[in-house]
C-alpha positions in Angstrom: 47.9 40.0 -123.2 47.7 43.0 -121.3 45.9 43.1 -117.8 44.5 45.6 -116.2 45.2 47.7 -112.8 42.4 45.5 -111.0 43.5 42.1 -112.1 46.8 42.4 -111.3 46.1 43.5 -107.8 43.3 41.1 -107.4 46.4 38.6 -108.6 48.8 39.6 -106.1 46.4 39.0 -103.7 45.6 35.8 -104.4 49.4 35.0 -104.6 49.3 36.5 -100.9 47.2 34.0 -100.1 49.0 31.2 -101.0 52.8 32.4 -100.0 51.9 34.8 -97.4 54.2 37.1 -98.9 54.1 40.5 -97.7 55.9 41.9 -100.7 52.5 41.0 -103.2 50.7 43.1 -100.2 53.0 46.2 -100.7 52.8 46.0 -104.4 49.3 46.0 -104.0 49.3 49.2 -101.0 51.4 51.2 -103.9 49.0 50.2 -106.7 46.1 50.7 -105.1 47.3 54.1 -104.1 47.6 55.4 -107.8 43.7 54.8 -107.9 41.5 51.6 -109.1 38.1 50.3 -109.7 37.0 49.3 -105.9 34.0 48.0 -107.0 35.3 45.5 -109.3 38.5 44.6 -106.8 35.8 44.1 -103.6 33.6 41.8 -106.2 36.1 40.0 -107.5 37.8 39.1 -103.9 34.5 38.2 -102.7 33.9 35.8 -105.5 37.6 34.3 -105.0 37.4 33.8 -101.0 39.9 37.0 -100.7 37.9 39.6 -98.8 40.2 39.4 -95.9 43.2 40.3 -97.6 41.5 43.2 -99.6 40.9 45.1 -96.6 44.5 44.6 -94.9 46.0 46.0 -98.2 44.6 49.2 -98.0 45.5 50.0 -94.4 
């Protein structure tokens, strides 16, 4: 299986969600920085009750 860009960070945030680890939210600052769908990622966090973590990992 291969994933893309979007999943994964939509994964890591997730997983931030349920450890509070700060560590998924770096990954996720350094992978969004390299560019990404927003779109998709601010649909898909919506949809999975993750909209307040999306934000916070962009700041």
């Amino acid at each position: 299986w291969i994933v893309s860009k979007e999943d994964l960070i939509i994964s890591k945030l997730y997983w931030a969600k349920d450890s509070h680890s700060e560590q998924q939210l770096r990954d996720v600052k350094n992978l969004v920085g390299s560019g990404c769908d927003r779109d998709y990622i601010k649909r898909w966090t919506n949809e999975l009750d993750l909209q307040n973590l999306w934000p916070e990992s962009q700041a």
